[in-house]
C-alpha positions in Angstrom: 15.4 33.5 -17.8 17.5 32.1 -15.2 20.0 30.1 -13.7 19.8 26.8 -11.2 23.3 25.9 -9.5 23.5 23.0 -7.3 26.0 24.5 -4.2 28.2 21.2 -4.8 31.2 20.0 -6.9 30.2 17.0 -9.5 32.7 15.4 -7.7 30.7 15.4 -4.3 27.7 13.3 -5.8 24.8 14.1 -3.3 27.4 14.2 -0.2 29.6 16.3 1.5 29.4 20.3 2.1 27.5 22.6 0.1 29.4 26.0 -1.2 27.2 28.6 -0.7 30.3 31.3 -0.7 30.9 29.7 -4.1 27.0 30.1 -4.8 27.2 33.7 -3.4 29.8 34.1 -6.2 28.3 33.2 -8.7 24.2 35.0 -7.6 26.8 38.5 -7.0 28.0 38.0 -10.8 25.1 36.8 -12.5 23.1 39.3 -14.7 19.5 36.7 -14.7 18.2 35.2 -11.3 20.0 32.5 -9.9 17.9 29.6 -8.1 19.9 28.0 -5.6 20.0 23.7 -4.6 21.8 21.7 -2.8 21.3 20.1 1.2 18.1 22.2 2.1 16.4 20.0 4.3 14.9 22.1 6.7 14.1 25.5 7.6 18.1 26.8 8.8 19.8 25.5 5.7 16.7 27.2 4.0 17.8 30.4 5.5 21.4 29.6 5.1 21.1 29.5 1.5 18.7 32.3 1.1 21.5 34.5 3.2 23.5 33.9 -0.7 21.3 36.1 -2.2 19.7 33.4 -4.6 16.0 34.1 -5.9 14.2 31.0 -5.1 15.8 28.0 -3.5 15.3 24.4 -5.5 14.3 21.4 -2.8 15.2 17.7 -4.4 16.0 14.8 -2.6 14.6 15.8 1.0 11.5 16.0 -0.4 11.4 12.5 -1.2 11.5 11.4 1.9 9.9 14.1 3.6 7.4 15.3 1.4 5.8 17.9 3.9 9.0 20.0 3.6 7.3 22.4 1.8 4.4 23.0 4.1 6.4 22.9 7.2 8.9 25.5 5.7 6.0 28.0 4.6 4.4 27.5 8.0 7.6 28.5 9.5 8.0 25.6 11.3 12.1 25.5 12.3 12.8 22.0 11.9 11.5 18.9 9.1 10.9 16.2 11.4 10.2 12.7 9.9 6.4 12.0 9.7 5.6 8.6 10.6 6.3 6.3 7.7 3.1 3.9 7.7 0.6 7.2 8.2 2.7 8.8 5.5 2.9 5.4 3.1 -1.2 5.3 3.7 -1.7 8.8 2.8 0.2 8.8 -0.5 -1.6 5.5 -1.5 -5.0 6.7 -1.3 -3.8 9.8 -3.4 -2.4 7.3 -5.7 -5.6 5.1 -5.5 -7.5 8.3 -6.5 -5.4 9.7 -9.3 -5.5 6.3 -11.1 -9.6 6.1 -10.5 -9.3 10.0 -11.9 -6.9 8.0 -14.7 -9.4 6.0 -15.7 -12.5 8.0 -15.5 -10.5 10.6 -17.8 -9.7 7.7 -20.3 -12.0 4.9 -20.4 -10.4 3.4 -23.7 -6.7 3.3 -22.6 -5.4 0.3 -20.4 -5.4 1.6 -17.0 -3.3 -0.7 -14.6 -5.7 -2.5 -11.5 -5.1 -0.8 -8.1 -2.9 -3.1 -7.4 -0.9 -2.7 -10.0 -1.2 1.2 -9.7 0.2 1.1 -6.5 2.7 -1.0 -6.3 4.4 0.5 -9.1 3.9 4.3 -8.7 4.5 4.0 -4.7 7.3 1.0 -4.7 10.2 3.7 -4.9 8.6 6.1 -2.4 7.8 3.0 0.5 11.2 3.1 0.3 12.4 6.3 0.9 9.6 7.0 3.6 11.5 4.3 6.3 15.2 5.2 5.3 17.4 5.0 8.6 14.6 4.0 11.0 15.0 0.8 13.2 13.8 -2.2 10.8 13.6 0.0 7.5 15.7 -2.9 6.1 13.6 -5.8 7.1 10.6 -4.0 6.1 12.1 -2.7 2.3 12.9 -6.6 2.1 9.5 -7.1 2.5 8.0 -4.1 0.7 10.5 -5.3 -2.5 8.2 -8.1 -2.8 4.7 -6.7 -2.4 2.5 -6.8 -5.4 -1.0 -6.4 -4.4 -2.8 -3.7 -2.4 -3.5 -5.7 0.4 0.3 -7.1 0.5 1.2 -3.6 1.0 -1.4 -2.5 3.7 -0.9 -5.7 5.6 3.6 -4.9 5.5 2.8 -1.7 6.6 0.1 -2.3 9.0 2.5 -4.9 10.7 5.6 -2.4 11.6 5.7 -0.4 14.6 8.0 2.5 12.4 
């Protein structure tokens, strides 16, 4: 048993301050573990939400964009800093590249999409979030919204300087 509370208001969306005397509340009251979520992006507001007294902390959103959040905060490290986009985009797509081959090894009778199709539908969301707020992340998610082949993608990202 046990509890997840996101340290925001509904009425905040994903913005704004977190409550964590509110969340401190409710982990001080609570009879069952409380897990707590909410703007942990890095290895202080890790800490600063830990200081509530919740039993595990739940990472969403900045793991999208950051995906190594998790080893950085279990090595300690103090800060997330962005990893470069393209060598992060090229990682993730030759894990995707080898899940689907694993896909259709695992299931040679179901319709496994090409590579190309693979990829450009399991990463298109995540190419994304990986150049959010960098200098000519719009340009290139212009270009990225229209990709559909393998080659597409490597040659968009192969072409920015991000």
């Amino acid at each position: 048993k046990g509890l997840i509370v996101h340290a925001r208001y509904t009425s905040q969306m994903h913005g704004g301050e977190v409550h964590l005397s509110t969340l401190a509340e409710v982990v001080k009251r609570a009879k069952i573990p409380v897990t707590g979520n909410g703007s942990v992006v890095d290895a202080k507001t890790a800490s600063e939400m830990a200081k509530t007294g919740v039993e595990s902390i739940m990472i969403g959103r900045a793991a999208l964009a950051h995906p190594d959040i998790f080893r950085k905060l279990k090595e300690g490290d103090g800060c997330v800093v962005a990893a470069d986009g393209c060598s992060l985009a090229h990682t993730h797509l030759d894990y995707i590249l080898k899940f689907r081959d694993q896909l259709a090894e695992r299931f040679p009778g179901d319709h496994i999409a090409s590579p190309d199709g693979f990829a450009s539908v399991k990463m298109h969301t995540h190419l994304f979030r990986y150049f959010n707020g960098r200098p000519g992340a719009a340009a290139l998610r212009a270009r990225l919204n229209s990709v559909r082949t393998l080659k597409e993608i490597y040659d968009c990202l192969d072409s920015q300087s991000l």
